[in-house]
VEXKETOR-822357 format. One line per field, with one value per residue (C-alpha): x negated, y, z negated; residue number from 1; residue in one letter. Coordinates in steps of 0.2 Angstrom, whole numbers. Layout:
<nodes>
px <- (X|...)
py <- (Y|...)
pz <- (Z|...)
i <- (NUM|...)
aa <- (A|...)
</nodes>
This chain:
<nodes>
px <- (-499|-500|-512|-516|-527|-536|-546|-556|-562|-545|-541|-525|-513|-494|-480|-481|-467|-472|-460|-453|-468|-468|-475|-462|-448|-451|-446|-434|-423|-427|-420|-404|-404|-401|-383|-366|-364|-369|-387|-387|-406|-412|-428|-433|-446|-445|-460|-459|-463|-447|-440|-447|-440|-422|-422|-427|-414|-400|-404|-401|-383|-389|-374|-390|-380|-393|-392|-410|-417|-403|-399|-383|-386|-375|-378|-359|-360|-377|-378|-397|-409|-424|-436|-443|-461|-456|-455|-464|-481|-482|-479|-484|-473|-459|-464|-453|-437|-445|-441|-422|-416|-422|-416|-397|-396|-406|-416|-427|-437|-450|-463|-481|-486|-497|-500|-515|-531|-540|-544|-535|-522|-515|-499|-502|-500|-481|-480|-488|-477|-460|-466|-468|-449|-443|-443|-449|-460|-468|-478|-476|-476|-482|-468|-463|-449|-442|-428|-421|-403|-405|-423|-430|-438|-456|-475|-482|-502|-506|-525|-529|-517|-506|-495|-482|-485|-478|-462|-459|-459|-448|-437|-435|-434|-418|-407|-418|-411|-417|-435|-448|-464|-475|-494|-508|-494|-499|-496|-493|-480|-472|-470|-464|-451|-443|-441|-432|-421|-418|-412|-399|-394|-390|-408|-413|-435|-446|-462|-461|-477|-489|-497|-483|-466|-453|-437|-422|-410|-394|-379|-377|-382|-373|-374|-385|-393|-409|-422|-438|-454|-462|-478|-496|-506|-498|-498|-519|-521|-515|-524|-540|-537|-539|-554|-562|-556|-555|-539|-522|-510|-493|-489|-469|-456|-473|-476|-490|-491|-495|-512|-522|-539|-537|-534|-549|-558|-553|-560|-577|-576|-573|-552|-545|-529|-512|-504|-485|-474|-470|-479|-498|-508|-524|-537|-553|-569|-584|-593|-587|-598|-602|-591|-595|-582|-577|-559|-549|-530|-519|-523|-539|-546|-533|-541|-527|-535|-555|-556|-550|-562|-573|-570|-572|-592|-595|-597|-602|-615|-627|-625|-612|-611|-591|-588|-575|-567|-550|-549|-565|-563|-559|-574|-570|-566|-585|-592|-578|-584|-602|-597|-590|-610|-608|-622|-612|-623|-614|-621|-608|-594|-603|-603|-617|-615|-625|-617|-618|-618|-605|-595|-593|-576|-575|-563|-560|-549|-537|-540|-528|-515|-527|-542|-530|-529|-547|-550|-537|-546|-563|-554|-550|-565|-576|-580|-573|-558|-555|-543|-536|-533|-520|-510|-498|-507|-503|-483|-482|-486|-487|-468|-472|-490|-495|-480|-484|-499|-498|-485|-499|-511|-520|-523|-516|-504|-497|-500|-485)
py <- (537|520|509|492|481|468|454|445|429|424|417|422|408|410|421|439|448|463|480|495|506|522|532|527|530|547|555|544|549|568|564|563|581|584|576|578|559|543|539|521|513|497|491|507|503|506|521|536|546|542|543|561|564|558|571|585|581|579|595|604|595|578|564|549|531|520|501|494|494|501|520|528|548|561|578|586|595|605|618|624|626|627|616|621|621|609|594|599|600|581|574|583|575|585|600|586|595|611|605|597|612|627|616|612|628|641|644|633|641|627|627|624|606|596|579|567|578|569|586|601|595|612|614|627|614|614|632|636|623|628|650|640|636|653|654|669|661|673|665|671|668|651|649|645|656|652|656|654|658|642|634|632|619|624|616|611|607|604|608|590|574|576|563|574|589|578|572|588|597|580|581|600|598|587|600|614|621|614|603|600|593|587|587|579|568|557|538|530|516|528|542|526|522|540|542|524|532|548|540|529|545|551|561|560|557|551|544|535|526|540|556|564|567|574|578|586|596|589|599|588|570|558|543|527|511|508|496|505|496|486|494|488|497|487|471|474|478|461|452|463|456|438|441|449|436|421|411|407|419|419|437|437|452|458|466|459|468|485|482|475|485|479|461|460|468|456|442|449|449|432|430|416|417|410|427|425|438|442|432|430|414|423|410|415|404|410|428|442|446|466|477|493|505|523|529|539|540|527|515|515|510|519|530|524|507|514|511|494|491|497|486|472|477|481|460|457|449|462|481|491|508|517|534|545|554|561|568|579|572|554|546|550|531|528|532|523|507|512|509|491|489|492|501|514|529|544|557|568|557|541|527|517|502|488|472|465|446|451|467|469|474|491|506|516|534|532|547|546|533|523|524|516|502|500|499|484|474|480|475|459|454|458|448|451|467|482|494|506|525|536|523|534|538|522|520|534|521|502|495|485|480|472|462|455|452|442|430|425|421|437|442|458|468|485|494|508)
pz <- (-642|-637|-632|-624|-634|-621|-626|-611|-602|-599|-581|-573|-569|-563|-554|-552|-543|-534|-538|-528|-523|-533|-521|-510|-522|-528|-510|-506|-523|-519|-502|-512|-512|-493|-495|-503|-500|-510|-507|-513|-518|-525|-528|-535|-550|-569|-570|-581|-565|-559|-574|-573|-554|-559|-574|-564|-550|-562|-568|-551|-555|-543|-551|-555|-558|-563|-565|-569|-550|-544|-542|-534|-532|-528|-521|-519|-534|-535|-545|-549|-535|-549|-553|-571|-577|-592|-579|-563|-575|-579|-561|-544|-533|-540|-528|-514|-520|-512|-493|-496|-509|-495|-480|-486|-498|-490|-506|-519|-534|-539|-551|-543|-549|-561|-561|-563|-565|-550|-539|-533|-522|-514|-510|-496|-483|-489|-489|-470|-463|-471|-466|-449|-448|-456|-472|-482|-496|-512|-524|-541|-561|-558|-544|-529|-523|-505|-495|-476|-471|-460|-456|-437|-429|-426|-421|-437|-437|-453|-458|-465|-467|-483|-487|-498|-488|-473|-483|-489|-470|-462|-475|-473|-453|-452|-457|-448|-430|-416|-414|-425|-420|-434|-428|-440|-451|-464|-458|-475|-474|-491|-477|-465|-479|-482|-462|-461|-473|-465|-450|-459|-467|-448|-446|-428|-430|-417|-419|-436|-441|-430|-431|-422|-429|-417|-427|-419|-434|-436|-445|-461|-466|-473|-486|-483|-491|-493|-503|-509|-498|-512|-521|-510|-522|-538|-526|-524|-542|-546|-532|-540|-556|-552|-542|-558|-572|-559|-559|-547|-543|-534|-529|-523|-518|-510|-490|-483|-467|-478|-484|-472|-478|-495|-491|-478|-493|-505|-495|-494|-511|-511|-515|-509|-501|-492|-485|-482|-475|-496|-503|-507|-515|-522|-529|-536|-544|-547|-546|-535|-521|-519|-506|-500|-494|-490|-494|-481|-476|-469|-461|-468|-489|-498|-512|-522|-524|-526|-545|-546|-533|-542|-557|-546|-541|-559|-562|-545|-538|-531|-526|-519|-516|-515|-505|-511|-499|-502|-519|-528|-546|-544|-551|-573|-575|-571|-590|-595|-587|-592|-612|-604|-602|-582|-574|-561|-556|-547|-535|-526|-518|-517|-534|-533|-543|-550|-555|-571|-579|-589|-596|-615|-624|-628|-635|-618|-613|-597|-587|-573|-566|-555|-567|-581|-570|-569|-588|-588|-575|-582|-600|-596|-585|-602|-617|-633|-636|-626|-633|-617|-624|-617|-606|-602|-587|-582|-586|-573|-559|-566|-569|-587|-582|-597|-599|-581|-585|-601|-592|-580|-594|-599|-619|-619|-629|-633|-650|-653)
i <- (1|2|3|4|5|6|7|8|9|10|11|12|13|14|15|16|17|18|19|20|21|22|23|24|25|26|27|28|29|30|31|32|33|34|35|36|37|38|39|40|41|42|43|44|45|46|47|48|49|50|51|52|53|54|55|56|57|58|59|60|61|62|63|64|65|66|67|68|69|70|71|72|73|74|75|76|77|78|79|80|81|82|83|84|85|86|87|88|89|90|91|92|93|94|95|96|97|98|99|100|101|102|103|104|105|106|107|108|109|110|111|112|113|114|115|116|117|118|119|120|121|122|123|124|125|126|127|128|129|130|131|132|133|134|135|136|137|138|139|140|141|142|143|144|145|146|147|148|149|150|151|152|153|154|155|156|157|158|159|160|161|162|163|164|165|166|167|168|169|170|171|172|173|174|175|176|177|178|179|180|181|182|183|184|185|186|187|188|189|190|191|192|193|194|195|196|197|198|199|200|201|202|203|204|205|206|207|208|209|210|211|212|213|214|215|216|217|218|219|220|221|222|223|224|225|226|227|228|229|230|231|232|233|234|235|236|237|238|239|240|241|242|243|244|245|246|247|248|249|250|251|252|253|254|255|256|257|258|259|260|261|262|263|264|265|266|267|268|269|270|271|272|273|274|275|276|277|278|279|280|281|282|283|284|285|286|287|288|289|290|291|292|293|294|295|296|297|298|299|300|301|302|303|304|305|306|307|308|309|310|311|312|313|314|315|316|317|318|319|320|321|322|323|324|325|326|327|328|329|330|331|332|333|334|335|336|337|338|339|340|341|342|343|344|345|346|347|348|349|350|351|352|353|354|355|356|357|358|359|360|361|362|363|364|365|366|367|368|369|370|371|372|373|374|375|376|377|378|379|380|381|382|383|384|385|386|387|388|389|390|391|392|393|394|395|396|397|398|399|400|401|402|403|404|405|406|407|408|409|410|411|412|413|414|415|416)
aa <- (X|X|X|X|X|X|X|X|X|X|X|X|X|X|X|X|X|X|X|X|X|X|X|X|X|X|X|X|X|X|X|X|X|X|X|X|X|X|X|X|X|X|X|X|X|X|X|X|X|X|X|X|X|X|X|X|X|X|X|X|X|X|X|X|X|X|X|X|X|X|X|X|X|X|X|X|X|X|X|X|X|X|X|X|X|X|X|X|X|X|X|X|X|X|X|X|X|X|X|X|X|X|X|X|X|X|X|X|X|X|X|X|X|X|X|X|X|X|X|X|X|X|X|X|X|X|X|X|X|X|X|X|X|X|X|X|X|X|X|X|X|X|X|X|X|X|X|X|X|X|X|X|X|X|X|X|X|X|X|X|X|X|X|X|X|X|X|X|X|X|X|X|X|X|X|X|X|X|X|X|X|X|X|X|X|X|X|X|X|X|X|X|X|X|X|X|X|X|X|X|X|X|X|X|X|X|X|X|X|X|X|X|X|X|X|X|X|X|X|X|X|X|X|X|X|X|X|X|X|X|X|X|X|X|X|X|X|X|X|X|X|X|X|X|X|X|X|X|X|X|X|X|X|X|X|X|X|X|X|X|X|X|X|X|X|X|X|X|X|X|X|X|X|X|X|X|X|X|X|X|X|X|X|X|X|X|X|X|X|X|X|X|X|X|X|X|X|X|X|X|X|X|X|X|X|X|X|X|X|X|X|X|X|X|X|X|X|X|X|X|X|X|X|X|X|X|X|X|X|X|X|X|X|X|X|X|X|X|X|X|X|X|X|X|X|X|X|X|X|X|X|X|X|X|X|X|X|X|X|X|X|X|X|X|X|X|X|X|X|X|X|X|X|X|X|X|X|X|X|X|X|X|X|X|X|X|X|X|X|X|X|X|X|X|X|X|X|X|X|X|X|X|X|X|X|X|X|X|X|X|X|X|X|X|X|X)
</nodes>
């Protein structure tokens, strides 16, 4: 299994180009489902969690033509409406072939998902909405088994925001009859995305970028191009970095419009920066000041960004104290930190951290994609060596992470 192998006190100087947003990427290629013409991508990153989506697609007989970035699918020729247990266990965003198989095939047998073990996650959302428009749903031997002759447009309210329960219904209602009107939709610019795509694959959605989607059903969809949104949590995981080892950075293929809460956080903690339209200067001297925040959906702190943060306030200057909202689990990197020598106490949601003069090197366990993250900057704000543990939590969602990072300075390398 490999490992990253860290050794601190570096500062970070250089050029750091931003790649396609994973969360984006994975129900866009899964979109290529909904069509027997060429769905052509670029900008699509270099994760093993698309890695994971492309094998499970090519299985149901998707044609995948890749090219590094670039990715060319075909769905004339499908032949499997199943998507097994072997691959839907590592990756829980492969229960998005659930909506685009029942929508253009009238049935779809998917396994219920797995992924990072950060909460619970339910899939029900998916499942009321899709009854909603028709189909007839059983649930058993670990699967999903739907069918619909042809979906109808219904009112969809779902309980609470879900961002992959929201792809999965708009990609479902553009083949359904008649209109659908999505109530309580996940806002995410990775929802924003796949919509933007949709349309130029002839879907008719209202709405995009709100709470409210109204989709009328069109007969068939077509081919299209598009280029994946670049990755704001990758782009903030960099700009985190050089606040927590100091340094000057140049972040480029970024979208700077997309992250707002992040950014504004980043200053508090004291980040210099020159924000361009894809572009951001980050400069950082001296301690990180404490920042206190509560994590909730789009447009607000993204949860997906609450460990690095956290990082940050473990060498800060002061106290700070971090909610979590979203997900029930997502505080395992914290006894991790605390063998860096951070001082993290936890009490229900909330992380209340103490900063520290300075962290010390360390063997640490990756426990989920984010919290791999976390180690890295934690690893490279320390003294002496860190060596991260089960990385492979973090190749799911960091295109080459440690090769970017040694370019702009940082003592880090991979042991096989």
């Amino acid at each position: 299994m490999d490992k990253l192998q860290i050794v601190g006190g570096k500062r970070l100087n250089g050029e750091i180009p931003v790649s396609g947003a994973k969360n984006a990427a994975l129900p866009i290629l899964c979109a290529g489902l909904l069509t027997g013409g060429d769905v052509e991508l670029t900008n699509v990153p270099r994760l093993h969690d698309v890695k994971t989506i492309l094998k499970l697609l090519e299985q149901t007989g998707l044609k995948v033509t890749q090219d590094d970035e670039n990715v060319t699918l075909n769905g004339a020729n499908i032949t499997s409406l199943e998507a097994p247990y072997e691959l839907v266990k590592t990756m829980r965003a492969s229960i998005l072939v659930l909506g685009p198989l029942l929508a253009r095939f009238g049935e779809a047998k998917v396994s219920l998902p797995g992924g990072c073990a950060i909460g619970s996650r339910p899939v029900d959302q998916h499942i009321k909405g899709l009854r909603q428009m028709g189909a007839e749903i059983t649930i058993e031997g670990g699967y999903i088994h739907a069918k619909a002759k042809k979906l109808k447009g219904a009112r969809i309210l779902t309980d609470m925001i879900t961002v992959t329960g929201t792809e999965n219904l708009l990609m479902a209602a553009t083949l359904a009859e008649g209109e659908t009107i999505l109530e309580n939709a996940a806002r995410e610019p990775e929802v924003t995305d796949l919509a933007n795509l949709l349309v130029a694959m002839g879907a008719k959605i209202e709405g995009i970028g709100t709470d409210r989607l109204v989709i009328q059903g069109v007969e068939s969809l077509h081919g299209a191009k598009h280029a994946v949104i670049s990755d704001r949590i990758e782009a903030a995981t960099f700009l985190c970095a050089v606040a927590a080892t100091g340094g000057d950075i140049v972040l480029t293929r970024t979208r700077t419009d997309i992250f707002d809460v992040a950014l504004d956080k980043l200053r508090e903690v004291g980040l210099q920066m020159d924000v361009g339209t894809d572009t951001i200067r980050a400069r950082m001297n001296g301690r990180p000041q404490p920042v206190s925040f509560r994590t909730t959906e789009y447009p607000g702190f993204p949860t997906d960004m609450q460990a690095q943060f956290m990082a940050v306030n473990t060498i800060a200057a002061g106290p700070s104290r971090v909610t979590e909202t979203i997900f029930e689990n997502r505080f395992m990197h914290v006894q991790e930190m605390n063998r860096l020598g951070a001082q993290i106490s936890t009490e229900g949601n909330t992380a209340f951290i103490k900063g520290v003069d300075r962290l010390v090197g360390a063997p640490v366990m990756a426990t989920d994609l984010r919290a791999s993250a976390s180690l890295v900057i934690a690893g490279m704000a320390a003294e002496g060596t860190t060596l991260v543990d089960r990385i492979y939590h973090l190749d799911r969602g960091y295109d080459r992470m440690e090769v970017k990072l040694s370019a702009v300075g940082a003592d880090i390398v991979r042991i096989k």
